[in-house]
C-alpha positions as CSV (number, residue, x, y, z in Angstrom):
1,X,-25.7,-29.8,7.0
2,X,-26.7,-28.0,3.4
3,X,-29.9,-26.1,3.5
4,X,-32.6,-26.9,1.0
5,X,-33.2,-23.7,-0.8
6,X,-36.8,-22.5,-0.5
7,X,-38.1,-22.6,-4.8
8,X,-38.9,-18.6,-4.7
9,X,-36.0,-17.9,-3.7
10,X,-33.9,-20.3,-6.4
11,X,-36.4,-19.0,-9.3
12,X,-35.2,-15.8,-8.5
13,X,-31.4,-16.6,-8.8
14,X,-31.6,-18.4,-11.4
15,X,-34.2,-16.7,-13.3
16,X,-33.0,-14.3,-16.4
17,X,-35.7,-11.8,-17.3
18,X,-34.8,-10.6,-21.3
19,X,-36.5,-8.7,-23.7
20,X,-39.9,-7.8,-23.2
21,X,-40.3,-7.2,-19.5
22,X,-40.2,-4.3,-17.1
23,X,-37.5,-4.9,-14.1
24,X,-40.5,-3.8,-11.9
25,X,-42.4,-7.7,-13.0
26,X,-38.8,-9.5,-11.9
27,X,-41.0,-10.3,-8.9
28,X,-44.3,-11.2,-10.2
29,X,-42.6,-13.2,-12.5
30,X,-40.8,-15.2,-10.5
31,X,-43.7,-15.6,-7.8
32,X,-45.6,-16.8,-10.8
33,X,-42.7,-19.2,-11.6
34,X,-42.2,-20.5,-7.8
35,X,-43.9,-23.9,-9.1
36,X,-41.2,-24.9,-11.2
37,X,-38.8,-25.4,-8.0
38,X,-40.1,-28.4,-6.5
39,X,-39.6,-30.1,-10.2
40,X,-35.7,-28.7,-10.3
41,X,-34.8,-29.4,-7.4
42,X,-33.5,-32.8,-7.8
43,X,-30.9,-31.2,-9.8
44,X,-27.9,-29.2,-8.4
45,X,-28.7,-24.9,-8.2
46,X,-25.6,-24.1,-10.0
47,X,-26.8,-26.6,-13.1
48,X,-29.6,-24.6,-13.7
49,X,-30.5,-21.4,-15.7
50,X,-34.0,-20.0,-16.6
51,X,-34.6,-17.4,-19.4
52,X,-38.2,-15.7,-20.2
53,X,-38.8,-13.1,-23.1
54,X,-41.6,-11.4,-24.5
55,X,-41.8,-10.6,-27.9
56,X,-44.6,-8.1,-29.4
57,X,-45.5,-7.2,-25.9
58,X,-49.5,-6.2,-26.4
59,X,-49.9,-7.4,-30.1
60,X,-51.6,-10.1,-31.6
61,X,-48.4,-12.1,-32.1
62,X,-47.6,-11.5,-28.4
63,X,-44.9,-14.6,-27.8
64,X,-43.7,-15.6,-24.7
65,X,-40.7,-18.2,-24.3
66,X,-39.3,-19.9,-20.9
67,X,-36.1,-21.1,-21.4
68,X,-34.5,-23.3,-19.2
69,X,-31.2,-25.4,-19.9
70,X,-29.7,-28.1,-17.5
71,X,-26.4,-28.2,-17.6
72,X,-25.5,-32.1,-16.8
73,X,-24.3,-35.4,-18.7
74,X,-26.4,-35.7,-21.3
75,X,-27.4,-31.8,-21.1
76,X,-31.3,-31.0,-21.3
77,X,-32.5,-27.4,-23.4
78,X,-36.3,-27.5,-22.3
79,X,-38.3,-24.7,-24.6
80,X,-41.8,-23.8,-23.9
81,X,-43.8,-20.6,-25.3
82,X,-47.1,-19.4,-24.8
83,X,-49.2,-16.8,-27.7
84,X,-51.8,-16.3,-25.1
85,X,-53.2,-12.4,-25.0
86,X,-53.3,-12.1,-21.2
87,X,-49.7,-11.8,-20.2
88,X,-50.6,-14.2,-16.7
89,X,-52.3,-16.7,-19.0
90,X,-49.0,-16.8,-21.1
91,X,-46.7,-17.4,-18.1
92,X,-48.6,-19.8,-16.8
93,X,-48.9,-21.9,-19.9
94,X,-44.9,-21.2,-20.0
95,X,-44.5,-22.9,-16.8
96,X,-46.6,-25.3,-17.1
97,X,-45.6,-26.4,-20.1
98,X,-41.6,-26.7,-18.7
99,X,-43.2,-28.7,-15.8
100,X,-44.3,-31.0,-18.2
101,X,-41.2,-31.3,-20.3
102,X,-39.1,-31.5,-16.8
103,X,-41.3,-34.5,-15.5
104,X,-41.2,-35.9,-19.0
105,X,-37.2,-36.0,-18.7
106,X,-37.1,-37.1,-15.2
107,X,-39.3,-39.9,-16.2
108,X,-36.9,-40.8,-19.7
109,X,-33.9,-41.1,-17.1
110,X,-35.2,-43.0,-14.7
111,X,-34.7,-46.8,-14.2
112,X,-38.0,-48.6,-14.8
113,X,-37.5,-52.2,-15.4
114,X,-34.2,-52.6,-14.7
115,X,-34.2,-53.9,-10.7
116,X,-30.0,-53.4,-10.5
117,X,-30.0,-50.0,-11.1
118,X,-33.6,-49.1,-8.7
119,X,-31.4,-50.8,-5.8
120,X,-27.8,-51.3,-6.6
121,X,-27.2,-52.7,-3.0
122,X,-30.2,-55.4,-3.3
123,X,-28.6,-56.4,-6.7
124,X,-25.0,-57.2,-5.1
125,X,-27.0,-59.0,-2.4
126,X,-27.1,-56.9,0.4
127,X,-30.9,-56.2,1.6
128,X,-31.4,-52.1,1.1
């Protein structure tokens, strides 16, 4: 039996921190990040890669930019980016942001009206 990966510890994996950031805030990053798991975790780990940068680290044009791309048929590249000053305000905005986009995909993919593909054994006339 497979193991459900706790999200911290998937974050973490998958999680490339890039220009910008000190390899002492790999950690508070990702702790800060832990919220996107539950939303990626319908897809497979190995799918899945998360990039955040920092650009003009302290400035008035500070940028931050979570990247994450889902590799799949048809493929997802989900960008979200925060100017906030406060460097935690700006990774939160980032991540909530991508939980947004993710929930907005899910949703896009999802059979709504279409009762064959919700329950494909009802539709061949076995109960489900």
């Amino acid at each position: 039996m497979t193991e459900v990966p706790r999200e911290p510890d998937m974050i973490g994996e998958r999680l490339h921190v890039t220009s910008g950031f000190l390899e002492s805030e790999r950690d508070w990053i990702v702790r800060r990040m832990a919220a996107l798991g539950p939303r990626l975790r319908s897809f497979h780990q190995g799918q899945i890669d998360l990039e955040i940068s920092l650009k003009d680290r302290d400035r008035a044009g500070q940028l931050v930019t979570l990247e994450c791309r889902i590799h799949r048929t048809p493929g997802l590249h989900l960008v979200s980016t925060s100017s906030a000053r406060e460097l935690a305000v700006a990774l939160n905005e980032v991540r909530n942001g991508l939980i947004r986009q993710i929930n907005d995909a899910k949703t896009r993919t999802e059979p709504h009206s279409n009762r064959a593909l919700r329950h494909p054994l009802a539709a061949e006339g076995t109960k489900p």
